[in-house]
N, C-alpha and C positions, 0 to 999 in steps of 0.2 A: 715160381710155379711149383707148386707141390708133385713129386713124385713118387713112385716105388721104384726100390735100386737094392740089387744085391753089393755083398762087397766081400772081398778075396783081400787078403796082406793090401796091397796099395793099387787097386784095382775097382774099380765102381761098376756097375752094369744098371742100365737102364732100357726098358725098349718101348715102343710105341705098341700099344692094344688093342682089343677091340673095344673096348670101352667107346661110347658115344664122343665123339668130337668133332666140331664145328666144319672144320675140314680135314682133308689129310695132308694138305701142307703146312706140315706145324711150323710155328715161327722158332720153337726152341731148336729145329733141327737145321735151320737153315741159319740161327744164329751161331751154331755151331761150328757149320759149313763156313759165313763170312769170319770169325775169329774161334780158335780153340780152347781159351782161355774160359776155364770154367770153376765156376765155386757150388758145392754144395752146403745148406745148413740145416744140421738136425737137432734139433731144441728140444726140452723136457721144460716143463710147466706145471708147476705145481702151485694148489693153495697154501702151502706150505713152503715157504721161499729161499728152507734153507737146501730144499732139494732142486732147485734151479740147474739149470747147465745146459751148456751147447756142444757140438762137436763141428767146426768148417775144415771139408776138404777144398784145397785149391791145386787144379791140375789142367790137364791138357787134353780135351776131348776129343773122340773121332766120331764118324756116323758110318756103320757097316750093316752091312745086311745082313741076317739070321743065316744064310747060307753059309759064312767065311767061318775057318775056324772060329775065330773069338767071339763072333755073335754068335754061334752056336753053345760057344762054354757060358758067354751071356747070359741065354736062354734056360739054358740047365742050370744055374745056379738061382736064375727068376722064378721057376719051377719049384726048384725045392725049397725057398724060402716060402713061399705063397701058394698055400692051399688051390685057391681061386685059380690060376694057371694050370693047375694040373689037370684039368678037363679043357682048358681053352688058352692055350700057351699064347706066348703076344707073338706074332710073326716080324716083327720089327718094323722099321729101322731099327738096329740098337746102338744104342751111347755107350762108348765105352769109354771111361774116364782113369787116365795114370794120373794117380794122387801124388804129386810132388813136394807139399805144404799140410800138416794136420797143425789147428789150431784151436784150443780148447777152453773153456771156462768152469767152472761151477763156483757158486755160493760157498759150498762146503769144504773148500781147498783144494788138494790136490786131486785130478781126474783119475777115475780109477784107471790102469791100466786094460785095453782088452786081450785077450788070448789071441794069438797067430791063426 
């Protein structure tokens, strides 16, 4: 399921918006809920195939509410990535993911490294 998600050193944030959806009992949050075990993947596609690459995090998720510290630092870092939040912040639930696992690919060799 496609997301938006900030990320801190080995920390993911994610939260639930107001974005139109089907219900408010999302399946992603209640799979959470039954196992914590979560992978994320973020892929680059290009027509150009030497520029390919992915990045998977694999870690341990929790579901907190916007209120608790860490859905709050969540929300603030979902804020300032994303324009779009900043007039309509997501009230959560928010996914907070400790990245235990980074796993990497590209076409072009070795992955660049990111900044802390």
């Amino acid at each position: 399921m496609p997301v938006v998600f900030a990320l801190h050193r080995d920390v993911l944030w994610s939260a639930v918006d107001g974005k139109p959806k089907t219900s408010a009992n999302l399946r992603r949050v209640a799979n959470i809920r039954s196992n914590p075990l979560v992978s994320l993947l973020v892929d680059h596609y290009d027509a150009d195939w030497s520029a390919l690459w992915w990045v998977r995090a694999d870690g341990r998720a929790e579901v907190m509410t916007a209120e608790t510290a860490e859905g709050q630092r969540g929300i603030t870092q979902l804020v300032a990535k994303y324009e779009q939040y900043q007039s309509d912040p997501p009230l959560g639930p928010v996914i907070v993911v400790r990245v235990e696992r980074w796993t990497h690919w590209s076409w072009s060799g070795p992955f660049p490294r990111r900044s802390p």
